[in-house]
C-alpha positions in Angstrom: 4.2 -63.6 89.9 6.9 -60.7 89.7 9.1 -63.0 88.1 6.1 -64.2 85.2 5.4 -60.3 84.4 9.5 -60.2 83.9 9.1 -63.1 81.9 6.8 -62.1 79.6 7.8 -58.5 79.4 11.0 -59.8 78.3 9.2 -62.0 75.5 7.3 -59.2 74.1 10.6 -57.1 73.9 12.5 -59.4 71.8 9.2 -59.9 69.5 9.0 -55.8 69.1 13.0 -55.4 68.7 12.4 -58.6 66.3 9.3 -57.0 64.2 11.4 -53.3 64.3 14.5 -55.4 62.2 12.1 -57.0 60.3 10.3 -53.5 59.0 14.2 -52.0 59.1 15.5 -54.9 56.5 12.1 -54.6 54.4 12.6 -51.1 54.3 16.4 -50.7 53.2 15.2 -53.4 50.2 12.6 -51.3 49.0 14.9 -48.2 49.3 16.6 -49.4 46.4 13.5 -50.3 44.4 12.1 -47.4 42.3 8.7 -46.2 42.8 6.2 -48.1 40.3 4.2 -45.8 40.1 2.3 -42.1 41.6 -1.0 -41.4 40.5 -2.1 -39.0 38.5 -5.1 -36.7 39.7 -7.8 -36.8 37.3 -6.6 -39.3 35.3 -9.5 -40.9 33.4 -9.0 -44.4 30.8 -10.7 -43.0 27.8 -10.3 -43.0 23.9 -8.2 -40.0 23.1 -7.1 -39.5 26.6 -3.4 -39.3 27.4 -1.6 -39.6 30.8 1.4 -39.1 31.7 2.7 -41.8 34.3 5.3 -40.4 36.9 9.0 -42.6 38.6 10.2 -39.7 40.7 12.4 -42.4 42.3 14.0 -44.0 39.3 17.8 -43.0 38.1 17.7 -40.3 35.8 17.5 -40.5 32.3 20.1 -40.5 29.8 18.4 -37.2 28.9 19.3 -35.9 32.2 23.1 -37.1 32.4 23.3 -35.8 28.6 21.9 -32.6 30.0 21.9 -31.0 33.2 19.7 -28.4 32.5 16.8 -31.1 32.0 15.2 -31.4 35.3 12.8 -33.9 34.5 11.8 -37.2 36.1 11.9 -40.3 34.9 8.0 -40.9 33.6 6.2 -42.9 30.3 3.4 -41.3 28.6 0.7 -42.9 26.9 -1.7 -42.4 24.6 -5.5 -44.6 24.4 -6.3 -45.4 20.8 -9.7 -43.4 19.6 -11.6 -46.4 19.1 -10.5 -47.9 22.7 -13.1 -49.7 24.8 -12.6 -51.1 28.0 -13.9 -54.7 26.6 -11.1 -55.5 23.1 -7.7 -55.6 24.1 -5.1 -53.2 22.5 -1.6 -54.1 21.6 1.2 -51.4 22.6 3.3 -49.8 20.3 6.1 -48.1 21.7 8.7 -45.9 19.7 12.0 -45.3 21.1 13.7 -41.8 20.1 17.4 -41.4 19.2 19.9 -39.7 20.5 19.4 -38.9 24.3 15.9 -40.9 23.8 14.0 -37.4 25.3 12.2 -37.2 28.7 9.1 -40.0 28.1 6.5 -37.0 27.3 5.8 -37.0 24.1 4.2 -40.6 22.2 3.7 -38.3 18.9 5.9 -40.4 16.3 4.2 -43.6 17.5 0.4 -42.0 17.6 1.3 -40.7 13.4 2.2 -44.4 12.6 -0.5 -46.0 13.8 -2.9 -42.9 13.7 -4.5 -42.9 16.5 -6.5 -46.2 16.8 -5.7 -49.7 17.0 -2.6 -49.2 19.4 -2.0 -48.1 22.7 0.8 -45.6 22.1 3.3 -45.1 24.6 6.8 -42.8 24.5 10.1 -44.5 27.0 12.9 -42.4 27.7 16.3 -44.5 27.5 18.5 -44.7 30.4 22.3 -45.7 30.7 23.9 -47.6 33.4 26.4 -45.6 35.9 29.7 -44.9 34.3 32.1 -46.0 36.2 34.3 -43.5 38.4 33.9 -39.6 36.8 33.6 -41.3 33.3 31.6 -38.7 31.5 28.1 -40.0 29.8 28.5 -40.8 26.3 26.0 -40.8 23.6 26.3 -44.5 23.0 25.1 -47.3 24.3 26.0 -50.9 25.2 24.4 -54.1 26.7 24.9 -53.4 30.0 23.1 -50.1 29.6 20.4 -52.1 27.6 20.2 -55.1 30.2 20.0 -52.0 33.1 17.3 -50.0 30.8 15.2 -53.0 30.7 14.9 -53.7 34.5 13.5 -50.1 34.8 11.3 -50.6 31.3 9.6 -54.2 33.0 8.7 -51.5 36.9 7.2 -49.0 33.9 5.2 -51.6 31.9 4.0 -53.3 35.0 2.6 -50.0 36.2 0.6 -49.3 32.8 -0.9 -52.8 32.5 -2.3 -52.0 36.3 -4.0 -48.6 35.1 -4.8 -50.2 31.5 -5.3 -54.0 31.9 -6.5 -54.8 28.5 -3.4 -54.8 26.9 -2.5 -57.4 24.4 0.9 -58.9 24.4 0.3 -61.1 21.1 0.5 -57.9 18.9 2.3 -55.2 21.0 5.5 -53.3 19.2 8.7 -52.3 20.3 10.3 -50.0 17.8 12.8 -47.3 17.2 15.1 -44.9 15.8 19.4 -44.7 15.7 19.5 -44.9 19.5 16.7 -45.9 20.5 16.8 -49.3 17.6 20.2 -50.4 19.0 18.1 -50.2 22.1 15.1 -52.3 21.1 17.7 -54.4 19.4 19.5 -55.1 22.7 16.8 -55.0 24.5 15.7 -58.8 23.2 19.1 -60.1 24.1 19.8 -58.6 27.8 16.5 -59.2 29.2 16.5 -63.1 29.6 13.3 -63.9 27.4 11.2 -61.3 28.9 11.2 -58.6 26.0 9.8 -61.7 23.6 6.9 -62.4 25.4 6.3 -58.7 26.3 6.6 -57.7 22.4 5.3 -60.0 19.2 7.0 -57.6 16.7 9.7 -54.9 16.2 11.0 -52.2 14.2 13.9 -50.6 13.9 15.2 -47.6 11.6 18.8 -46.7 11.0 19.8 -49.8 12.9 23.2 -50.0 12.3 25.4 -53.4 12.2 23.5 -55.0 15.6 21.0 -56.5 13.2 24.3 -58.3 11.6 24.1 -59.9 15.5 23.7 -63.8 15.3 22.7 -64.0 19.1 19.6 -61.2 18.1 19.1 -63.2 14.7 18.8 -66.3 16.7 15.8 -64.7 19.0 14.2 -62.8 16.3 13.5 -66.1 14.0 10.3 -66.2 14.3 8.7 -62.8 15.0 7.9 -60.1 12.5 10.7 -57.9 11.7 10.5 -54.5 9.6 14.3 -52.5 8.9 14.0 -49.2 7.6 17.5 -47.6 6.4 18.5 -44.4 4.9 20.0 -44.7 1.1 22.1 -41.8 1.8 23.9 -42.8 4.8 24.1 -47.1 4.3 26.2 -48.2 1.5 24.3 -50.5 -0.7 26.9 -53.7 -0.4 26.3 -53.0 3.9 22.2 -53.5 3.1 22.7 -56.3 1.2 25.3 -57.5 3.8 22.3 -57.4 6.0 19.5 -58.7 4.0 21.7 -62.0 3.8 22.3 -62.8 7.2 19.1 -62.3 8.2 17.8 -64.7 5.3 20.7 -67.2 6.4 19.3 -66.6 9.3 15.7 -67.6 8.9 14.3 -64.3 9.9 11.5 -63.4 8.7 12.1 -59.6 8.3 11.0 -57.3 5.7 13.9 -54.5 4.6 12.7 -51.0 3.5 14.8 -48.7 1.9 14.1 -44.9 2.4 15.3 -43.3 -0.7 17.3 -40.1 -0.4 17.2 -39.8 3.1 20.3 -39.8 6.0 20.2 -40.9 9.0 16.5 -39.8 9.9 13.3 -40.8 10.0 11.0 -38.3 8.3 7.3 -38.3 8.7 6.9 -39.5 5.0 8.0 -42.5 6.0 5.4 -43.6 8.6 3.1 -45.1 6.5 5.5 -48.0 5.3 5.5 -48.8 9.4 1.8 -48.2 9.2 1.4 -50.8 6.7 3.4 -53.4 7.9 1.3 -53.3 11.2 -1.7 -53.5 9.8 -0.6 -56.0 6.8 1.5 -58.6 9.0 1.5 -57.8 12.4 -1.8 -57.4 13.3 -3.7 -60.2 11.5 -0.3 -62.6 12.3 -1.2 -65.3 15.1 2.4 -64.7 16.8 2.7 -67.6 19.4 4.4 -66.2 22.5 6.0 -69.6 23.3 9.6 -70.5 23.5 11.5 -73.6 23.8 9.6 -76.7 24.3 6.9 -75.0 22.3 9.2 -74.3 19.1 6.7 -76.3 17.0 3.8 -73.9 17.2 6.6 -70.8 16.7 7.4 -72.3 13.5 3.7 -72.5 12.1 3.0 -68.7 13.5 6.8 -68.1 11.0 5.2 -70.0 7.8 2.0 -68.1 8.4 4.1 -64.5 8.3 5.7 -65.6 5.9 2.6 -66.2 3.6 1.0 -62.9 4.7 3.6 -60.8 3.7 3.8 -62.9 0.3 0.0 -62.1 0.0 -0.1 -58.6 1.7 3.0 -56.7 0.8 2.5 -56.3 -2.9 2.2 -52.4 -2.8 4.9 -52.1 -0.2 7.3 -53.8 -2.3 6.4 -51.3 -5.1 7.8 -48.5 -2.8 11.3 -50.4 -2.5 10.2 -53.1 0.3 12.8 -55.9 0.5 11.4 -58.9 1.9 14.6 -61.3 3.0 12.1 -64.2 3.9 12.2 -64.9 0.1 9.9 -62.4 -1.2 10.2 -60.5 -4.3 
């Protein structure tokens, strides 16, 4: 009898000391898994509202290694369209800032675009990956900071679409400014497909020589694309430079030039985003689909293609370059 009760003392040890490294292993995985996501007290999914959604647990920003005095962490926040409803499904439109990309707390540039309605807006911060040795941050970024931004960016957006699950992937945007369009530029290469069915359509202002890419070209055939540059700070023969390879490319992209302006985006310049969201993104049937399904990609292209023939007439007036064959 003594020796059973041994016995099976002895059993139920090894199972506990088996279930203790269990929980020990899980634990030390999840250790290096930032937090998705800590409520928000109060918050409450209503038109107007906005929230800010917290990652206490994430690496810092590249706000925070830019600047040590800016204490805050890693967080997205958004902004619910005026005429949302818990029953249609809302596309996202996320702006990326330039320069140290800011702290995630303020959607403002994306909620003028769209003005208020028809988009959930929602601000990112960007984040770069860990310089190597006492390397001091830089300013720029690269693909492996792109390729590490993203894997924090797809812990973010799951987060939202549990707190808002009505979103709709078929018309979301992914845009930005200086830094933060390298980013989304980057973004659709280093995150293995996942950017492209996240996003339908992009943006980017004050791009820089990424667009002249052929690996992002490749990606971005068949999706709406909208470049806005500066006259004053892009030499003519570098637009057209990059008007051609994206028509050699088959893009279908629409080129805007902002007359008299540097290397900014000023608020006067909204509306041509505005317009090209309402005018070709958001009545463009953008398949999702990739590979096998290159067939129905191609008919979404043509059909871009004949919107922005038929809708950007007034854009064009105002210096809108359509490199899809437009004129």
């Amino acid at each position: 009898m003594n020796r059973k009760l041994i016995y099976f003392g002895s059993l139920l040890t090894i199972v506990f000391l088996f279930f203790v490294y269990a929980c020990q292993k899980e634990s030390k995985t999840d250790a290096v898994v930032p937090q998705t996501l800590v409520q928000v007290p109060g918050l409450v999914v209503a038109p107007g509202n906005t929230f800010t959604l917290e990652f206490p647990n994430m690496p810092p920003t590249m706000a925070n290694l830019l600047d040590s005095k800016d204490t805050i962490k890693p967080c997205m926040t958004v902004f619910l369209p005026t005429n949302y409803t818990a029953k249609t499904k809302y596309p996202l439109l996320i702006y990326l800032n330039g320069g140290s990309g800011g702290n995630g707390k303020d959607p403002g540039v994306a909620r003028k675009i769209c003005e208020d309605k028809d988009f959930i807006c929602v601000d990112l911060p960007l984040f770069k990956n860990k310089a190597e040795g006492n390397a001091p941050t830089t300013l720029g970024l690269n693909d492996a900071d792109c390729k590490f931004m993203w894997s924090l960016y797809r812990q973010m957006l799951a987060s939202l679409a549990k707190a808002i699950p009505n979103i709709d992937p078929t018309h979301s945007v992914l845009g930005g400014f200086s830094n933060g369009s390298y980013a989304t530029a980057r973004l659709i290469v280093q995150s293995d497909g996942e950017v492209l069915k996240t996003f339908a359509a992009y943006f980017v202002v004050e791009s820089g020589g990424q667009m002249l890419m052929p690996d992002l070209l490749e990606l971005l055939k068949v999706r709406p694309l909208l470049m806005l540059f500066g006259t004053k700070s892009n030499d003519p023969s570098r637009l057209l430079q990059i008007a051609q390879a994206t028509t050699s490319a088959g893009v279908k992209a629409v080129m805007h030039e902002m007359k008299d302006i540097g290397h900014a985006f000023p608020e006067s310049e909204y509306p041509v985003v505005r317009d090209w969201l309402r005018t070709v993104v958001m009545t463009a049937e953008v398949s999702m689909f990739t590979g096998k399904n290159a067939q129905k990609i191609q008919s979404s292209a043509e059909q871009i293609d004949h919107l922005q023939k038929g809708h950007l007439k007034d854009l064009r007036q105002s210096q809108i370059w359509a490199s899809g064959g437009t004129n």
